[in-house]
N, C-alpha and C positions, 0 to 999 in steps of 0.2 A: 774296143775302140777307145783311143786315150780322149778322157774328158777335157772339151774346151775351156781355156782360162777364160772367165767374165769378162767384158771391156774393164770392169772397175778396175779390177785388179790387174788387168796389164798394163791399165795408164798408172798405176801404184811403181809399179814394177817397171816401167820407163824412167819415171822421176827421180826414182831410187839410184838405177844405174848410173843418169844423170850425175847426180849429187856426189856418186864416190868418185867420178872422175873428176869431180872439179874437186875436192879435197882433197884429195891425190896429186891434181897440179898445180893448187895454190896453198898448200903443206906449207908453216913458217918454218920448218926444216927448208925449204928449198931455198929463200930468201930472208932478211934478217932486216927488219926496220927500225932497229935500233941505232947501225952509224952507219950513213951512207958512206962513209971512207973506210970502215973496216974493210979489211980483205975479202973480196967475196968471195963467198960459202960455195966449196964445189959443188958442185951440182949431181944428183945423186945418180947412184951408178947405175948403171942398165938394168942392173939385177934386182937393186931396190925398188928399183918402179916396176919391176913385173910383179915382184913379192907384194908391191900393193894392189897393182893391178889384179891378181893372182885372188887377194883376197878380197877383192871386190866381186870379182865372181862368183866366188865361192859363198858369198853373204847371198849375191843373188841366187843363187842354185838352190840356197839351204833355205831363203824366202819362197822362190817355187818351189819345193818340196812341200812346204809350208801350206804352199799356199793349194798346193796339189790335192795334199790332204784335208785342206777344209772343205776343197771344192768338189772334192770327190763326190760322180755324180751318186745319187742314191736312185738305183729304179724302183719307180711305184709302186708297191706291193700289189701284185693283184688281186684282188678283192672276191672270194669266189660268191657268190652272191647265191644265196642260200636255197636249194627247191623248193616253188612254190607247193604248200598245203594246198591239198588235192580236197576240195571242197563237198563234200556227198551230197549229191543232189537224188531228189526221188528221179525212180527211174519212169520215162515216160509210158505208160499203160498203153499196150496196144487196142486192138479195139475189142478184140477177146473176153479182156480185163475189164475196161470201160465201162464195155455197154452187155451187162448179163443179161441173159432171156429175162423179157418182162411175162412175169405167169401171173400179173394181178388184171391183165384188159383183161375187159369182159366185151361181149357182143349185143348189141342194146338190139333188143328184137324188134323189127316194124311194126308199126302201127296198124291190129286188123283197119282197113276201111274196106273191106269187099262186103255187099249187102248178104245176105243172106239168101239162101237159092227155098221157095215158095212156089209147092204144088197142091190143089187140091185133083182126091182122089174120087170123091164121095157125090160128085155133082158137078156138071158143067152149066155154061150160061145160058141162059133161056129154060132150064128144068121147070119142069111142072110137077109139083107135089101135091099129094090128096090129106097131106096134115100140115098141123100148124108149126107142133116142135119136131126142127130139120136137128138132125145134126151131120156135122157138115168132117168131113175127114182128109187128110192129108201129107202131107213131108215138108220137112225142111232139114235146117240144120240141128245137129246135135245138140244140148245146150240152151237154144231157143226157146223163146214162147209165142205163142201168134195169138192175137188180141182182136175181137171184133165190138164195140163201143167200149163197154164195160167188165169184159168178159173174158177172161184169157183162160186159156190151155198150154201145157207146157208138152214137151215135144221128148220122148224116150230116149232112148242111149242108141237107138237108130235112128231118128230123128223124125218119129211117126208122131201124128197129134189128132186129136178131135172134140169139135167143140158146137156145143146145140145151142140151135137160138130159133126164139119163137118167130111163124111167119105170121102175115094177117094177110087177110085178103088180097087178091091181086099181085102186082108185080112186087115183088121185095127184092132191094139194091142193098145187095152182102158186102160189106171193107172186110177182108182180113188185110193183117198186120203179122209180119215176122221181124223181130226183134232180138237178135244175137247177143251173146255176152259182153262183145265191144257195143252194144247202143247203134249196130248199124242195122238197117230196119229195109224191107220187100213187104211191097204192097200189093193186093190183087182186087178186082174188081167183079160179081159175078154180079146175077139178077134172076132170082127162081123164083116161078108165079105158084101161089097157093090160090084152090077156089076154097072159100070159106063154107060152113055148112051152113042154111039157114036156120036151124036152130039155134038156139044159147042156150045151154045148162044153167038153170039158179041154182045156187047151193044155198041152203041156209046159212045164216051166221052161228058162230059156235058161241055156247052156253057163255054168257056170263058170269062169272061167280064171283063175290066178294071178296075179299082177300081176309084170312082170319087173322084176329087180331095173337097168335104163336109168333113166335122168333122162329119158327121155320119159314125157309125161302118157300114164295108160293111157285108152283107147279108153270112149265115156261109155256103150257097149253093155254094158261089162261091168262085173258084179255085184256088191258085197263079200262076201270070204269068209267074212266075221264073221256074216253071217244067208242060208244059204240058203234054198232053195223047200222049203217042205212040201209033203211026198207031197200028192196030189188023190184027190178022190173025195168023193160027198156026205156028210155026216155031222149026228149030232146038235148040235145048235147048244151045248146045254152043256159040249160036250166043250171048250168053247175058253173057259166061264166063268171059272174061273181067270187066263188070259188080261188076261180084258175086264175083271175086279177089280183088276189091278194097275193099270190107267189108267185107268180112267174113276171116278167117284162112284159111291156105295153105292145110294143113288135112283134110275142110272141104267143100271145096269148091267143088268137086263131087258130096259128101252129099245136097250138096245144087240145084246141076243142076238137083237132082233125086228128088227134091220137086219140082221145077219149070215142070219135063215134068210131074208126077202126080196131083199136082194141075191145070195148063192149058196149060198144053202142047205149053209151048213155048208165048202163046198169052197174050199179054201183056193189051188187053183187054176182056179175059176174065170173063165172070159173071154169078155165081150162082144163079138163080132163087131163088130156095131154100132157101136158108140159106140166100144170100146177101153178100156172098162171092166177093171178086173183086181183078184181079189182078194177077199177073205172079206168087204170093204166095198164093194166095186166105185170103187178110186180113179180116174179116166181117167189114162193114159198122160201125157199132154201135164201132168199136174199134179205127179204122183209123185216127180221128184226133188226138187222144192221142199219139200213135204209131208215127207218121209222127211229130210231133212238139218233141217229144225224140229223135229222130232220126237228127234232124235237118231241118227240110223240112218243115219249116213256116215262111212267111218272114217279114220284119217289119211292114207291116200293118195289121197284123193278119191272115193272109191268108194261109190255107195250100197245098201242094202239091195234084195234083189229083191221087187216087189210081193208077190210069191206066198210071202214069211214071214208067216206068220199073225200072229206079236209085231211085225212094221214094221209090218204095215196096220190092226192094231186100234188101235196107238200113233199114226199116223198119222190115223187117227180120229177120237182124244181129240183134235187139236191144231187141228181145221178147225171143232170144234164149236164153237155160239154159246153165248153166256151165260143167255140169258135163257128165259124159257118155251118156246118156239119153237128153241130147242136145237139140235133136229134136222134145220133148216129145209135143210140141204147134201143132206140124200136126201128131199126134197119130201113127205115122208108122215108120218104120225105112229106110229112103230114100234111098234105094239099087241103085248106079249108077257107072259106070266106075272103082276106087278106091277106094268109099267109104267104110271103114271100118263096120263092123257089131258088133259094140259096146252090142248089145247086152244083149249076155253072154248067 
């Protein structure tokens, strides 16, 4: 397609044309201003005005060529506009990838709270026994211990236990306790009558000996001189109140003169064949040195009180007893005496 002339350059190119026709027809060749009476100037021949004519064209022709070639159009170059860089992005992780087996959760085990399962085998409620030390036998769980005041027994890899406690006369009210490794705990309640004999065995008190003045340990038979045995023989239970008020509470000091006439009636040497009982409390043997050195009544050469001082074993006493209602629960009964209250319930 031939490129368009600009407007500029066609009104160039009008003016132009313009201009050679009128110097062409007002040429002082044509006419002569110099004597208006001169002869006037022929007028030029046909052929001389084309030949200008002629060249007036041709100025313009050789102008539009001219003018052709400046104007010639240029097309835009096309720009090839270069491939976008391909940008590497992480590739999105499916869930495969993401989310690997978690092999660290662990399984939090529940919390044992199921009580313990508590059978006795050995005795039911209401039993009548012709001795003082019952021992009492059972089941529970594995593991366990079953506990009656102060007294526990632990329970085999089957889950068997047995555990002796001394009765006194009349009805005796037995607590066991089963207490599992989580602390969860089955309780039972029995009630076995014992008839007491009417005798009491006195036992002598054992020899005193002096401790020798050696650096050898004395002998764990013998006694401290600081508390010996009171005389024996049955007696009034008040005769040892004063006693039983310097250690124990004011509320329970009844409570307590009705465990001294049940266990031995007053007799400060007292002693159960049976069981090995001893004492105005009846402490067993196997317990006594522990008891007596808590209580106070061991003196600096190691030596402990003999059970058969009526101040060690009522003090001794005070120190196994429990806190709570149930007090008395170490001599399985509720010591009914004078004021003492029937805790109960």
């Amino acid at each position: 397609m031939r490129p368009r002339i600009p407007l500029a350059y066609a009104g160039l190119l009008v003016i132009a044309l313009v201009a050679v026709i009128g110097f062409a027809a007002f040429s002082p060749s044509s006419f002569s201003t110099t004597n208006e009476t001169a002869a006037p100037t022929t007028l030029l021949a046909p052929q001389t005005a084309s030949a200008r004519i002629a060249s007036a064209v041709l100025a313009i022709r050789v102008a539009d060529a001219e003018t052709r070639v400046a104007t010639t159009e240029v097309r835009p170059t096309t720009t090839t506009e270069p491939a976008p860089v391909a940008i590497a992005e992480a590739p999105v992780p499916t869930t495969e990838e993401t989310v690997p087996p978690d092999t660290t959760t662990t399984t939090t085990k529940p919390r044992d709270t199921t009580p313990p399962p508590l059978k006795i085998t050995s005795h039911s409620n209401g039993d009548t026994v012709n001795w003082s030390y019952v021992i009492f036998r059972g089941t529970s769980e594995a593991g366990a211990f079953v506990r009656s005041g102060p007294f526990d027994a632990d329970t085999d890899e089957d889950g068997h236990w047995s555990l002796g406690l001394v009765m006194v006369d009349g009805d005796n009210r037995v607590i066991l306790t089963a207490i599992d490794p989580a602390g969860n705990s089955r309780e039972l309640k029995i009630t076995v009558h014992y008839d007491e004999p009417q005798t009491t065995t006195t036992r002598a008190a054992p020899t005193t000996t002096k401790p020798s003045s050696t650096t050898t340990a004395p002998a764990q038979t013998t006694w401290s001189p600081l508390w010996p045995a009171d005389s024996g023989g049955i007696r009034n239970v008040e005769t040892w109140r004063p006693l039983v008020e310097q250690y124990w509470a004011a509320d329970r000091v009844d409570c307590v003169l009705g465990i001294i006439k049940k266990e031995s009636r007053g007799d400060p040497r007292a002693y159960n064949s049976s069981s090995g009982a001893e004492g105005l409390m009846q402490h067993l043997t196997k317990y006594w040195k522990g008891r007596a050195a808590a209580a106070g009544f061991r003196d600096s050469n190691g030596l402990y009180a003999t059970p058969y001082n009526a101040e060690a074993n009522i003090a001794a006493g005070a120190h196994i007893a429990g806190s709570g209602a149930d007090w008395y629960t170490p001599w399985n009964y509720h010591p009914a005496y004078g004021s003492c209250p029937d805790s109960r319930g």
